[in-house]
Structure formats: C-alpha cells, structure tokens
SEPADREN-699962 format. One record per residue: x negated, y, z of N, C-alpha, C in turn. Coordinates in steps of 0.1 Angstrom, whole numbers, padded with zeros to 4 digits, always signed. Each point is the difference from the previous one (the first is absolute). Layout:
<nodes>
XYZXYZXYZ...
</nodes>
This chain:
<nodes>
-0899+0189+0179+0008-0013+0001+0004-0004-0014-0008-0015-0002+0008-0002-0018+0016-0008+0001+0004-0004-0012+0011+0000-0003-0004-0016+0002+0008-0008+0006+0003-0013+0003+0013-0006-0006+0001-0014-0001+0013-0008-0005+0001-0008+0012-0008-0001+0010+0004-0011+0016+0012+0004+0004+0009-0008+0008+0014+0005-0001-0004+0003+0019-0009+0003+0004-0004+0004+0009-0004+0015+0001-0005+0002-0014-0001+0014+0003+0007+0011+0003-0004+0013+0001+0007+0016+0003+0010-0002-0009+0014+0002+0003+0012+0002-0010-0003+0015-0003-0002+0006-0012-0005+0012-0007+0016+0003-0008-0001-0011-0007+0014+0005-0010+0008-0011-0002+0016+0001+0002+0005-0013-0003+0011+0005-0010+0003-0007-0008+0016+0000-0004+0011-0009+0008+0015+0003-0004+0006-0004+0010+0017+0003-0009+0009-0003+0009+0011+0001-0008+0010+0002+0007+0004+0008+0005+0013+0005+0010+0012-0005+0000+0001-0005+0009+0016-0006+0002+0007+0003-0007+0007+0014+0003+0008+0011-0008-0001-0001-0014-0012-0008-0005-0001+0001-0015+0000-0013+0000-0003-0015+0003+0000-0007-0003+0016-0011+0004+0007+0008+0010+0012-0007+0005+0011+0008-0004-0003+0011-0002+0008+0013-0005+0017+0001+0000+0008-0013+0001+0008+0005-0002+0011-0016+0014+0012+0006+0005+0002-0015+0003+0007-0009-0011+0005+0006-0013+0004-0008-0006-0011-0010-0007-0011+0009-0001-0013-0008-0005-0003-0011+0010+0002+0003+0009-0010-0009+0011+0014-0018-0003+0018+0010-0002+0006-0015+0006-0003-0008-0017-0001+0006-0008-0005-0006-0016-0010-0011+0002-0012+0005+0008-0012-0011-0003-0007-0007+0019+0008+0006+0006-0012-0007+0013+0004-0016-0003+0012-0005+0001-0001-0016-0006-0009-0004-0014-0002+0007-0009-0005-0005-0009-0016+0001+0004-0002+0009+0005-0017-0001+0002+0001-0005+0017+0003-0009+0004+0000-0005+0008-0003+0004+0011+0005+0009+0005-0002+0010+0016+0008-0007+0009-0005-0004+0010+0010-0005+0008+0014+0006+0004-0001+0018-0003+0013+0009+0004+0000+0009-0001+0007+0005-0003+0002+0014-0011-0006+0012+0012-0011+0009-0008-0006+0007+0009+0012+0013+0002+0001+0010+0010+0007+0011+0008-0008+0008-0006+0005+0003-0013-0007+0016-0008-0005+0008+0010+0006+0006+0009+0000+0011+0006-0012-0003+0011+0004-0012+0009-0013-0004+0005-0012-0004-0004+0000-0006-0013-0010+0001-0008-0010+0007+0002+0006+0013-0007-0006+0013-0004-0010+0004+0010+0010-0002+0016-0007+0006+0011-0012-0006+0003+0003-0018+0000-0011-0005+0002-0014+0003-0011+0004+0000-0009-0011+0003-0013-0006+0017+0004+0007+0004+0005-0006+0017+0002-0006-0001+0012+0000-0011+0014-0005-0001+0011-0019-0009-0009+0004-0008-0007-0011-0007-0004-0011+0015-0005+0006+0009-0008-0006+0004-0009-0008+0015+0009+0002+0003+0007-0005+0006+0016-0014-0007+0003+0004-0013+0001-0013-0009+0003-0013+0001-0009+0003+0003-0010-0005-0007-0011-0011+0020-0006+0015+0006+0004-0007+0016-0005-0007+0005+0020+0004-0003+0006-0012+0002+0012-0009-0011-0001-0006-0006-0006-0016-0004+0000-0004+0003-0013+0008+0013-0003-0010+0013-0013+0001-0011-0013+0009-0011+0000+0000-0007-0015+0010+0009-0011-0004+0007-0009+0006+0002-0010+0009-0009-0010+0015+0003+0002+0015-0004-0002+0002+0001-0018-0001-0005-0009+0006-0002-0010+0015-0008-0004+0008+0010-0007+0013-0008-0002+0003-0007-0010+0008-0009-0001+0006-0005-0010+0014+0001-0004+0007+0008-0008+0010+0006+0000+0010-0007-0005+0018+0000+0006+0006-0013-0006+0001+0000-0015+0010-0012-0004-0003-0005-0011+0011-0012-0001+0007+0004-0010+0009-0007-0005-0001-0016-0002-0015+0000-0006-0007-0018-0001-0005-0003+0009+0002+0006+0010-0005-0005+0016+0009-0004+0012-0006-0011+0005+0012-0006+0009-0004+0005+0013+0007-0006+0013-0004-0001+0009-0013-0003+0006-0003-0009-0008-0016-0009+0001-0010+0015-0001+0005+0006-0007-0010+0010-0004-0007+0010+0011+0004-0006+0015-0001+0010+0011-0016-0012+0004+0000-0008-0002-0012-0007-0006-0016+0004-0007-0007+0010+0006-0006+0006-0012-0007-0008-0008-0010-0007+0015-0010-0004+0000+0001-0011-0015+0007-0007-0002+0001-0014-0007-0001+0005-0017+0004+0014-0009-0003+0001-0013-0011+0003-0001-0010+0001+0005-0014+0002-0007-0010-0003+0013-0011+0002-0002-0018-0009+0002-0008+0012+0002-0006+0000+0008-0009+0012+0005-0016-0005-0012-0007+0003-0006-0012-0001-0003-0006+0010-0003-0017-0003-0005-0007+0008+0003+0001+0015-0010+0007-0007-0012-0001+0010-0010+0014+0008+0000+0012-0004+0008+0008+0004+0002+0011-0008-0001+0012+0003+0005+0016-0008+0002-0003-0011-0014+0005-0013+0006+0003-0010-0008+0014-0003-0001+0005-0001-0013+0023+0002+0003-0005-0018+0002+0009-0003+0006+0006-0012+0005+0013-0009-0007-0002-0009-0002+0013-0006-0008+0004-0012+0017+0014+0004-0005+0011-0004+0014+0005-0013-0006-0004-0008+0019+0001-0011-0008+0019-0002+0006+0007+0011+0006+0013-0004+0000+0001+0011-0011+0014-0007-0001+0005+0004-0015+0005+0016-0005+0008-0003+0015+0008+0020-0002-0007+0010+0004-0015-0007+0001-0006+0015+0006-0010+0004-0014+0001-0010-0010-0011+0003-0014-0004+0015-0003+0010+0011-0001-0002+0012-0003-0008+0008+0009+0000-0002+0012-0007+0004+0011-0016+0007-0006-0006-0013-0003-0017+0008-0003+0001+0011-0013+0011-0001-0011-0002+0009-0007+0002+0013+0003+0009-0003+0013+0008+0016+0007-0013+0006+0005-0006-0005+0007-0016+0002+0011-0007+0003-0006-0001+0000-0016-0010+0001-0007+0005+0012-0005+0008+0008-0006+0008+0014-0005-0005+0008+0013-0002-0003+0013+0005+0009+0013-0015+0004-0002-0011-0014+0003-0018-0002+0003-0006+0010-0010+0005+0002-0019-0004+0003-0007+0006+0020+0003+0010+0002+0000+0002+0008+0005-0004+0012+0015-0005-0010+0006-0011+0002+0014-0011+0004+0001-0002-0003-0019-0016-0004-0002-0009-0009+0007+0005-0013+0004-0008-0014+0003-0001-0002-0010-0012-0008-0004-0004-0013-0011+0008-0015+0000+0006+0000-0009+0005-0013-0001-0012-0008-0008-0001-0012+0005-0017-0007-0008+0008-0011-0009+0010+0001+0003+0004-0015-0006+0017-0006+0003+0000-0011-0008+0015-0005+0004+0001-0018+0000+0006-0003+0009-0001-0016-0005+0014-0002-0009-0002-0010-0010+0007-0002-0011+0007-0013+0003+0011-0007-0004+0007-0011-0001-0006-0008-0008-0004-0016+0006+0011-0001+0006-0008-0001+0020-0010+0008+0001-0006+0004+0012+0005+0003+0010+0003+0003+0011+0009+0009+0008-0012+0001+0015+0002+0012+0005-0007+0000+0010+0013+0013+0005+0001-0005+0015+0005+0014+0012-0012+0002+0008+0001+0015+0008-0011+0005+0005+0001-0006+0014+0010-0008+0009+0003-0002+0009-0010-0015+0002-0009-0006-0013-0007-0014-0002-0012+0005+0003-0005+0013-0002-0016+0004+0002-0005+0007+0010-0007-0005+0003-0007+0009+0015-0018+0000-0004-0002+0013+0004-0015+0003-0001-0003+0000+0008-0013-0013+0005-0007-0003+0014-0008+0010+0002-0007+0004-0014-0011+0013+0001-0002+0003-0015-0008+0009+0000+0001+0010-0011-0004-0007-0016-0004-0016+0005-0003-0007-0015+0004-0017+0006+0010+0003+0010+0007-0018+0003+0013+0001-0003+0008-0005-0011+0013-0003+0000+0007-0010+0005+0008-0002+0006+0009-0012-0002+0014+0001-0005+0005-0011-0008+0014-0001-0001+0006-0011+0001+0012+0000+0004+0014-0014+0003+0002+0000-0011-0004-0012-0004+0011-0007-0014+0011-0005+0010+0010-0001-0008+0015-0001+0006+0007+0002-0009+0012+0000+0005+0013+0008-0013+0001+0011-0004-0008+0007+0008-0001+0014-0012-0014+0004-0005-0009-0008-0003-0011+0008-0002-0007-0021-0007-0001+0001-0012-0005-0013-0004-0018+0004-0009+0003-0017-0004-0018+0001-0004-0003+0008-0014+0009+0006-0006-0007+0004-0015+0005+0019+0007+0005+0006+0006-0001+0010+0009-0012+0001+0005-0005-0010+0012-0012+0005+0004-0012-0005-0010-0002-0004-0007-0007-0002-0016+0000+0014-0006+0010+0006-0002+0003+0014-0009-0009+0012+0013+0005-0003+0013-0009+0013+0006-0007+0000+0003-0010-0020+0002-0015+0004+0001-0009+0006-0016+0007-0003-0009-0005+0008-0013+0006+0019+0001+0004+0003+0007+0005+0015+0003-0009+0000+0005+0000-0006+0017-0013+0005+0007-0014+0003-0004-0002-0007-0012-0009-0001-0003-0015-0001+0009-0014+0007-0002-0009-0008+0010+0004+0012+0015+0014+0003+0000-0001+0007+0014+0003-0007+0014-0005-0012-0004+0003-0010+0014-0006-0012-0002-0005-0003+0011-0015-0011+0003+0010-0014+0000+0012+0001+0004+0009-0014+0006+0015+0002-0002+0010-0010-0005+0011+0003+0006+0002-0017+0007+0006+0003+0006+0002-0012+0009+0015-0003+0000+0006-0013-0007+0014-0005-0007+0003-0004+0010+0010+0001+0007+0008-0004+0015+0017-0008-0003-0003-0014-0002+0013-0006-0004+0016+0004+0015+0006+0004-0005+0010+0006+0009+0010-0014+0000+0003-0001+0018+0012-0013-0001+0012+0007-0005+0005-0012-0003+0014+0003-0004+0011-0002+0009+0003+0017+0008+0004+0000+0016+0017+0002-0007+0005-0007+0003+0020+0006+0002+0001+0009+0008-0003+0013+0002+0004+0008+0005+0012+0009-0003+0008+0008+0010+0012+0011-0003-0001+0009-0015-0009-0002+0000-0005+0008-0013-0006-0009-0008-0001+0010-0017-0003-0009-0010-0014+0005-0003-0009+0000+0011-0015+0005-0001-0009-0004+0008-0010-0007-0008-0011-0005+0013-0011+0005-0005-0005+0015+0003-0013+0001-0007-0012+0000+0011-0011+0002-0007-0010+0001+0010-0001+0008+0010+0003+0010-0004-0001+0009+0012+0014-0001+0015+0008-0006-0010+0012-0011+0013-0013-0007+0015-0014-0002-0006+0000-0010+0013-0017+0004+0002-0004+0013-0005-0013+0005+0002+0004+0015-0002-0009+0010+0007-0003+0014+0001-0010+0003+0004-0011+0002-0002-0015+0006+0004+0000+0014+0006-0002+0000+0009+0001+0016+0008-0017+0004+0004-0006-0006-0004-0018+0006+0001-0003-0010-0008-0017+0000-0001-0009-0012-0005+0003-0012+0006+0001+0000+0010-0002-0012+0010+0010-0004+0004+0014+0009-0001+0012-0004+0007+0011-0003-0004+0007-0010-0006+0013-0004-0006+0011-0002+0007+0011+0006+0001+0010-0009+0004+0007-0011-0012+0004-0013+0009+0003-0007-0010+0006-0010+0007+0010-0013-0011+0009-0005+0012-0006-0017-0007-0007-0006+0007-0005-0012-0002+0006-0007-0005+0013-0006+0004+0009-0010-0005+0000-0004-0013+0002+0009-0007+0000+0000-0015-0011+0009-0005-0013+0003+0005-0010+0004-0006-0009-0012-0006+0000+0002-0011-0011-0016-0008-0012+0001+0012-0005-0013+0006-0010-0003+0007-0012+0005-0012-0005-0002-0009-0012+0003-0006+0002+0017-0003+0007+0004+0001-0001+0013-0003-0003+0007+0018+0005-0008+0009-0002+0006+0014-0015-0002+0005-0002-0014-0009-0016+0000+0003-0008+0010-0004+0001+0005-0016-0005+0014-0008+0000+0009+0011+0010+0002+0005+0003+0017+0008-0011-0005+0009+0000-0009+0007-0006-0001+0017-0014+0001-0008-0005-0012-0013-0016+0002-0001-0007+0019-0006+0014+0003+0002-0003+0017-0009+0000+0008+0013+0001-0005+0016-0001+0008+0012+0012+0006+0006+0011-0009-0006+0014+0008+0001+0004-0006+0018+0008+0009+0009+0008-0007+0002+0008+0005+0006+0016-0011+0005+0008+0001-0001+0013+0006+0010+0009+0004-0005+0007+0006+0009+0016-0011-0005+0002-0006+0008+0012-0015-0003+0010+0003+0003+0013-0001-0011+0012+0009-0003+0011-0016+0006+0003+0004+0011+0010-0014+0005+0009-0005-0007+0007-0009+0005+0013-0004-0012+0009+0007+0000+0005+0007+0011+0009+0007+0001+0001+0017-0005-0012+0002-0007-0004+0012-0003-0004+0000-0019+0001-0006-0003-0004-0005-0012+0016+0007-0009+0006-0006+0008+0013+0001-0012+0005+0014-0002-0008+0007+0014+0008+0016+0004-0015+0005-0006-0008-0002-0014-0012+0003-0006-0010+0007+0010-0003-0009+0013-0015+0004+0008-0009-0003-0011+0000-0002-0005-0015-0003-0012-0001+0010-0007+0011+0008-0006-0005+0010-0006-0004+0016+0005-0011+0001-0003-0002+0012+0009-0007+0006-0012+0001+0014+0006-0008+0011-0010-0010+0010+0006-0014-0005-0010-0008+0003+0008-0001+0019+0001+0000+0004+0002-0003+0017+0000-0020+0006-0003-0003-0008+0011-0012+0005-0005-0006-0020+0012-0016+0000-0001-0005-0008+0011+0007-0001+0013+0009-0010-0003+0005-0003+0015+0009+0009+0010+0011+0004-0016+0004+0012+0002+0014-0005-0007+0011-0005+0005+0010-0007-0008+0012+0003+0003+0012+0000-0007+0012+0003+0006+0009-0015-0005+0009-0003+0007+0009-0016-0004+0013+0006+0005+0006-0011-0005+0015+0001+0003+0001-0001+0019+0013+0007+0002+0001-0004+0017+0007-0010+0002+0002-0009+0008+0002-0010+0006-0007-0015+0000-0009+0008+0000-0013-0011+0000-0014+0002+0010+0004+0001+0014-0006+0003+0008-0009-0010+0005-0001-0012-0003-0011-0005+0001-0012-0001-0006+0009+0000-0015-0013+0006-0010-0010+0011+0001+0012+0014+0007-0005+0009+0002-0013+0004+0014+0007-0010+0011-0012+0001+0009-0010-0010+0002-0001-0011-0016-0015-0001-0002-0007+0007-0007+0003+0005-0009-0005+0014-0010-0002+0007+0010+0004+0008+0011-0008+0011+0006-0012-0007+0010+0003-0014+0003-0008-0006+0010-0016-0002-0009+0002+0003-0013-0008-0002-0013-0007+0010+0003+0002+0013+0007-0003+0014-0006+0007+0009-0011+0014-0007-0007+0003+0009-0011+0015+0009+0012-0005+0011-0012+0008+0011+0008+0016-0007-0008+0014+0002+0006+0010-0011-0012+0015+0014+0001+0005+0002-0009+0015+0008-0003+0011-0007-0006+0009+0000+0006+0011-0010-0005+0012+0010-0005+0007-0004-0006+0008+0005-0006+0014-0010+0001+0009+0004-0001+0016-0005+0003+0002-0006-0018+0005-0011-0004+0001-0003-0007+0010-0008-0009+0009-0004+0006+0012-0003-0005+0005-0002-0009+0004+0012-0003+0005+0000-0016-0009+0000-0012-0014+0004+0005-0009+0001-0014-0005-0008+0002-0004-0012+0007-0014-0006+0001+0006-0017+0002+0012+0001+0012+0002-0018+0003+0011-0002-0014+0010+0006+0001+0011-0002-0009-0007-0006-0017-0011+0009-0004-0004-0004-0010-0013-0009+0000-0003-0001+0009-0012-0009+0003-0015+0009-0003-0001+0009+0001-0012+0010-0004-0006+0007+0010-0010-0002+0004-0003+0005+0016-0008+0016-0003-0011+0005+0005-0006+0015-0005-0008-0004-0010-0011-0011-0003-0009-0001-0011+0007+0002-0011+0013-0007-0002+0010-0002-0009+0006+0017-0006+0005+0004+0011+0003+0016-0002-0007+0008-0003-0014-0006-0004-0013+0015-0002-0007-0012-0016-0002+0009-0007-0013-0003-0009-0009+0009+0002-0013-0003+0007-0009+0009-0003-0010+0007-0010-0002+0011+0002-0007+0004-0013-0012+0001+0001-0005+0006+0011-0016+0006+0004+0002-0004+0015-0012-0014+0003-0005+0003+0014-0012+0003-0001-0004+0005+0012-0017+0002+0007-0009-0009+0006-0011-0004+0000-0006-0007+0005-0013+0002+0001
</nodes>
C-alpha cells in the first residue's frame, strides 16, 4: 500500500494536541477563550475526557498518535492541529496563520516534526499566510484551497512553488464571507471527502463552480442541513475509505453517511470541538495516509 495525501485515505500517522496540553490550565482558559473568540470557556476537566474519548477512536483504527507538547506560546487555538502546517509530497509544509495569536504555532510543529524525524519541505513566508484547515487533497495530485481570511493569494503562490511538479492541479475555491459564531470560515467548514467519490458538504455556501468540479470529477453528495451545519455536520474525519468519525449530534448527517455505505464514530464534543469552532479534521494533522 503507497503513501497517499487524499484526505480519504488510511489514517497511518497523525499528530494532534491534547487538551491537557493545549487548555492546560483554568486560569489559562478564563485569560484567552474571549480573545480567541470561543463562544464559552471550555470545562478543563471535561475537556480532557472528551479529547481522550476522541483519541480511542482514532488509536482503534491502528492510526499512530503523535503529540504536541504544551507550550508557553501556545494558546488555546493550539488544540487546533490541523491549521499550522500542509501535508505534501516531500514532506510537512509550516503554515503562516492568518489569525494573529496563533503565529507561533507552525514554528512549535516544526521543533516536535523535526524531532519525530518528519521532513519539513518548506515554509510559507510573509506577507503569505496559509492555515491547513483551507486545503483538502481530492487525490494524490488534486489540491484545493479557500482563499478567505486566513489563507490569501501570495500564500497559495508560495506553496504551489513548494509543491513543486508534485501536483497536476490546485483548484482556488473563493470562500463567502459567512458571519458565523466563530471567527473562521475555512474550506474544510463546508467540504470533507470520505472516499473518491463521496463528500460530505453543505451547499448553501459551497461556490457553485467548485460543486460543478466535484460532481464532473464523479463525486457525490452527502447534504449537511441547516440545522446541522452550525453543530459542524460537515466536518468529518475520514479514517480510512468510507470510514469516518464526526462530531455527535448530528444525526442526520450521520444516517446519510451510513445510507452511503461509510461505516461513521462520533465522539461527544463540547468542550473541544463546538466552543472553539474546530470539529475532528481540525483536531488531527495528518502525517501518513494509505492509499
């Protein structure tokens, strides 16, 4: 089985960042959940529980668990993995954050990766910015990414020249500019690919020309209601083909995904995932999938 970047493939290895280390304290938490705009200060303690129920999930389908250990220049956000750095072919890409108090983030990811012995291939430089939560791999040489407020045009300029010739396409996906509870609208807010062929995704605010791309590429769809959108049914994490875990309380989402064929694990989420607006894709960077 080779090594793939589809965000569909076998989860092999992820990194990740433990509650306990990322929320670590409640004086920490009453310091910054207003400033980084959480709707409500997460319950340390439940936290934890929930983040150690997720992480069960994640080590029973045999994915190997990397940590990220706390850190003084690290906020809450930092429970976040996915968003400081870029899966590619030659290895981790650091990410430049396009909100402000999370800037140190990709350098921290990059001490842990180097340390791990991953390849770091590269970095985007200012005044660029890209988060990992804007890019999704349709397949092993299709990118897309959300321009939006965190991820602009001289960013994805800087990582098609990283990529270098390791990708046939990237495909630029203008993201609306949604007022949501949170101060984040990235791509992966309103797409998640759980096979070749099968996305969940919530129309409303998906660009029509990019829904045409998916459908002429053989995709289709699994339709995230209005009522489920806000409690992140879109975001799901694929485990392996059709093999995904999401947040719970999103049961409609959930029994069209198995009506799909995907096997689906939900996880309780509360304190780690609605409060901060970060659903499982958000809580995992991956390192090595299979395909």
């Amino acid at each position: 089985m080779s090594v793939t970047l589809a965000e569909h493939g076998r989860l092999a290895a992820v990194l990740v960042k433990h509650a306990r280390d990322a929320f670590v304290s409640g004086d920490l938490i009453s310091a910054q959940w207003k400033w980084l705009n959480f709707s409500a200060p997460p319950d340390l303690a439940r936290a934890i529980a929930e983040y150690d129920a997720f992480l069960k999930i994640l080590e029973g389908s045999g994915t190997d668990v990397a940590y990220l250990p706390a850190h003084d220049n690290a906020t809450l956000d930092s429970i976040y993995a996915r968003d400081a750095s870029v899966a590619g072919a030659d290895g981790i890409i650091l990410g430049r954050m396009g909100k402000p108090q999370r800037e140190g983030e990709p350098a921290l990811q990059e001490l842990e990766l180097r340390r791990r012995g991953y390849p770091v291939a590269g970095a985007i430089a200012p005044p660029g910015q890209i988060e990992g939560g804007d890019l999704v791999w349709l397949d092993a040489r299709t990118l897309a990414i959300g321009l939006g407020a965190r991820t602009n045009p001289e960013g994805i300029r800087q990582l098609r020249v990283l990529l270098g010739d390791s990708f046939d396409e990237v495909i630029v996906v203008p993201l609306p500019d949604y007022p949501g509870q949170h101060d984040v609208m990235h791509l992966m807010s309103l797409i998640s690919p759980v096979d070749t062929d099968l996305a969940v995704v919530y129309s409303p605010l998906l660009p029509d020309a990019f829904r045409r791309r998916l459908q002429d590429r053989g995709y289709q769809f699994v339709e995230v209601p209005d009522d489920e959108f806000g409690t992140m049914g879109t975001n799901v994490l694929a485990l392996g083909p059709r093999d995904c875990v999401m947040l719970g309380g999103n049961p409609q989402t959930r029994s069209a995904l198995e009506r799909a064929g995907a096997r689906v694990q939900v996880y309780e989420g509360r304190e780690i995932s609605l409060k901060g607006g970060g659903g499982p894709t958000c809580l995992t960077r991956p390192l090595t999938r299979l395909g």
